[in-house]
N, C-alpha and C positions, 0 to 999 in steps of 0.2 A: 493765608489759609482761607477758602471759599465757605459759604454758610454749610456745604453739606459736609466739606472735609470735617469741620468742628464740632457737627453732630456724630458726625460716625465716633471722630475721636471722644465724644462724651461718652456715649454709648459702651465704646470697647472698656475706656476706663472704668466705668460704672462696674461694669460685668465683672474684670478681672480684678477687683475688689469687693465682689456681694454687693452693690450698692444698691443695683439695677431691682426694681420689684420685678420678681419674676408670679405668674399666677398660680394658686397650689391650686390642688388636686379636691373636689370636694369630700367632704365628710366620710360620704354613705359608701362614699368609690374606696376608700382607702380602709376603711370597717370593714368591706367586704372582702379586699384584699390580702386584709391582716389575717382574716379567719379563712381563707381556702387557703394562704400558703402555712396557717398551722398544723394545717392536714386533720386536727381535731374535733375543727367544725362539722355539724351534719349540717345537712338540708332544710333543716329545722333553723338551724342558730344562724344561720345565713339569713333566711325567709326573714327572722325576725328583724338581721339589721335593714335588711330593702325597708320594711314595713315600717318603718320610720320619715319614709320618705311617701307618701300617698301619688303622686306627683310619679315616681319613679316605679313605685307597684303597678299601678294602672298598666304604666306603657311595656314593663316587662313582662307578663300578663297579654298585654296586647302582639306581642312581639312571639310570647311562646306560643299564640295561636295562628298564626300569620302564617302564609302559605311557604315562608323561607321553611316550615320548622315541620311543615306539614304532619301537626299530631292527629291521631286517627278521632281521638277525644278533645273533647273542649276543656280545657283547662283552667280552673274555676276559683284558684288560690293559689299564693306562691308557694307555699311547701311543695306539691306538687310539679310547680313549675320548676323551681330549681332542682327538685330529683330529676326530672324528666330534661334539663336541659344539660345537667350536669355542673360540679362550682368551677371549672376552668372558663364554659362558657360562658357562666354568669356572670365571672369576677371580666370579663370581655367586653359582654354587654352593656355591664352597668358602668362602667369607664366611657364606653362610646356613649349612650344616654344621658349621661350628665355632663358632656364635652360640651353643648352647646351655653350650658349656662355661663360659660365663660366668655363669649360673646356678645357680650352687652356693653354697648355706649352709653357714656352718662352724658354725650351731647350729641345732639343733633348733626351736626357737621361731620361726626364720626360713624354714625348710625351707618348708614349707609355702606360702607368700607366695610366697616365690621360684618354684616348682616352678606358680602357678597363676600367675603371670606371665608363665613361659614358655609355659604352655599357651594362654594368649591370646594371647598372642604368634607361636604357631603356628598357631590358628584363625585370623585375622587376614591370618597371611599366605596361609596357602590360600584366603582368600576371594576376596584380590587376584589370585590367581593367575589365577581363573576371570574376576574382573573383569577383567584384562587386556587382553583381546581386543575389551569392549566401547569400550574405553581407546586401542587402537591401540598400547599399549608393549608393550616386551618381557616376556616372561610371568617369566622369571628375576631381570630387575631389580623386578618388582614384588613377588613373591615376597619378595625381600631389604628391600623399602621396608616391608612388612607386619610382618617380623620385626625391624627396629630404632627404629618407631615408638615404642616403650613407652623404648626404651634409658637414656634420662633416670633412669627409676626405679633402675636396679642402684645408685647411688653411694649412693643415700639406704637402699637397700634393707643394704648392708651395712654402712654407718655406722650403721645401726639397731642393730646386733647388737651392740654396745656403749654404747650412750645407751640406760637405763632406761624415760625415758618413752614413748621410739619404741618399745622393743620390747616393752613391754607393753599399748601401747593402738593399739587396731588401727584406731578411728575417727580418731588423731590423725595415725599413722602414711600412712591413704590422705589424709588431707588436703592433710598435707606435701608427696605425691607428686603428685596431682592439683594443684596450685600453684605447685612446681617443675619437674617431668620435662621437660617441654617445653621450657625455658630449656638446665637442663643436659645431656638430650640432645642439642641443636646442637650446646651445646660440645665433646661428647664426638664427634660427626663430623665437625667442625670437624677436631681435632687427629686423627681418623684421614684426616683429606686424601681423604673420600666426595666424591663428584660433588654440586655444590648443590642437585638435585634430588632429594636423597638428605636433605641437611642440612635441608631445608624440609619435609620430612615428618616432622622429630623438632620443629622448630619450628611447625608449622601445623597438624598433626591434631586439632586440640582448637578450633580456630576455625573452628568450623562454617556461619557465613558469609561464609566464605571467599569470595570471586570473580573473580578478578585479570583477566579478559576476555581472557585469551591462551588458548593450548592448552589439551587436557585434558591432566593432569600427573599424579602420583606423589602428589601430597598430595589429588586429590580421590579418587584408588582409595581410598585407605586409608579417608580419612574414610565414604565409603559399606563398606568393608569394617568397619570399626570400630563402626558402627551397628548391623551387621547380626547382628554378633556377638554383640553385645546382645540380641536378638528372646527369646522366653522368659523371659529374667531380669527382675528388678524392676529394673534398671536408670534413674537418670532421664533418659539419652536416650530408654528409650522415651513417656515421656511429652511428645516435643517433636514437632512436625507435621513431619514428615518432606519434606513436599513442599515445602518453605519452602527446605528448605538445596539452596544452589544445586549441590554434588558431584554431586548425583543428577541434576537439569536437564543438566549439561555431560557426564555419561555417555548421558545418555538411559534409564538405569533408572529404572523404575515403583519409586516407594518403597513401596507395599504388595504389591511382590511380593520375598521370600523368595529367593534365589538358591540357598540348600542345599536348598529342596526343588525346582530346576527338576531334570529326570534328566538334562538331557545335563552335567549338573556332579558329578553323583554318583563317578563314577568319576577326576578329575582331583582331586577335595577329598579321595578315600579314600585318594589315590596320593601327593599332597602333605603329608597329616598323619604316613601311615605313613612317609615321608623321614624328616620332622621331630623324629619319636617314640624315634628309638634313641638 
């Protein structure tokens, strides 16, 4: 058995025994969570638990004034903010705005990986964002389905930072991850108790032909977001015919058209990255 057969096999057996540290969910996300799905919370009880977070007020605040949201008014406090945005879109928001703290390297050597994870992570999700609409969902939960798509990769990502071979070999390291993430990303919204069309987005983005004959859903945005993200790069999904994967058919997007250069998306991708960027 070669070094990366015997990681993989670490890896599955970890998993399919709980061994495996998967990352949780922060605090303020899952407080927020708890109180819009008791349906008893007002906009008030909500505001107070963000308000815990200074760090997270500012940027949701900054977010409910931001041309995605386009309020006729400035928007001055969260009480406000969260009536004016509503607690479905908050409890969305603040999921994707604390996704980033999860990506931090405690070494150096990892930084980097981590840091360009997050950033397609966040191209991705602003692609969806735009896609959304051609999708019929809501532009906030796609947004979030864009940013936990990759989620799988964090366990392996920091368990690298201690296993040799993983963090010195950068070809062995994306192998692991492109063979795993998608298994244990499920897991990993599994145990955050995510809506299942949430969990099939960390399970299904990488099966590109995909076609389940139901709606359009959450896992074919992404996959056309995930493609397109690629456009430019030496990537070898660009070398696959595009017009074959049925995401693109069930959106009704042109696969040789480009969604970052249409202009009426210029301004919604500037506004979603700059979110995602602090």
């Amino acid at each position: 058995m070669d070094t990366e057969e015997l990681i993989l096999t670490g890896f599955l057996d970890d998993l399919e025994h709980n061994r495996l540290i998967l990352p949780t969910l922060p605090e303020v996300a899952l407080k927020v969570r708890d109180a819009v799905e008791s349906d008893k919370a007002s906009a008030g009880d909500i505001a107070k638990i963000i308000s815990t977070d200074a760090s997270l007020s500012a940027r949701l605040l900054q977010v409910c004034n931001s041309p995605l949201y386009r309020t006729r008014r400035t928007v001055e406090d969260l009480h406000t903010a969260v009536a004016r945005l509503g607690n479905i879109q908050v409890r969305n928001l603040v999921s994707s705005l604390v996704m980033q703290q999860m990506f931090q390297a405690t070494s150096d050597v990892l930084d980097k990986k981590m840091r360009a994870s997050w950033e397609h992570s966040t191209n991705v999700a602003s692609l969806c964002y735009v896609l959304a609409t051609a999708a019929g969902v809501p532009k906030d939960q796609a947004l979030l389905a864009g940013l936990i798509h990759d989620i799988g990769a964090l366990p392996i990502l920091v368990h690298a930072e201690n296993v040799d071979e993983l963090r010195d070999d950068q070809a062995l390291l994306d192998n692991v991850i492109r063979k795993l993430h998608t298994m244990i990303g499920e897991k990993i919204l599994k145990d955050w108790q995510f809506p299942q069309s949430l969990v099939d987005v960390a399970a299904q983005h990488e099966n590109l032909q995909r076609d389940p004959g139901t709606e359009v859903d959450y896992v074919d945005v992404v996959i056309v977001a995930n493609l397109q993200s690629y456009i430019g790069t030496d990537h070898p999904y660009n070398d696959l015919d595009w017009s074959e994967i049925p995401a693109f058919q069930r959106l009704g997007i042109e696969p040789e058209i480009n969604i970052v250069d249409v202009e009426e998306n210029q301004e919604d991708l500037q506004e979603v990255r700059s979110m995602l960027a602090h």
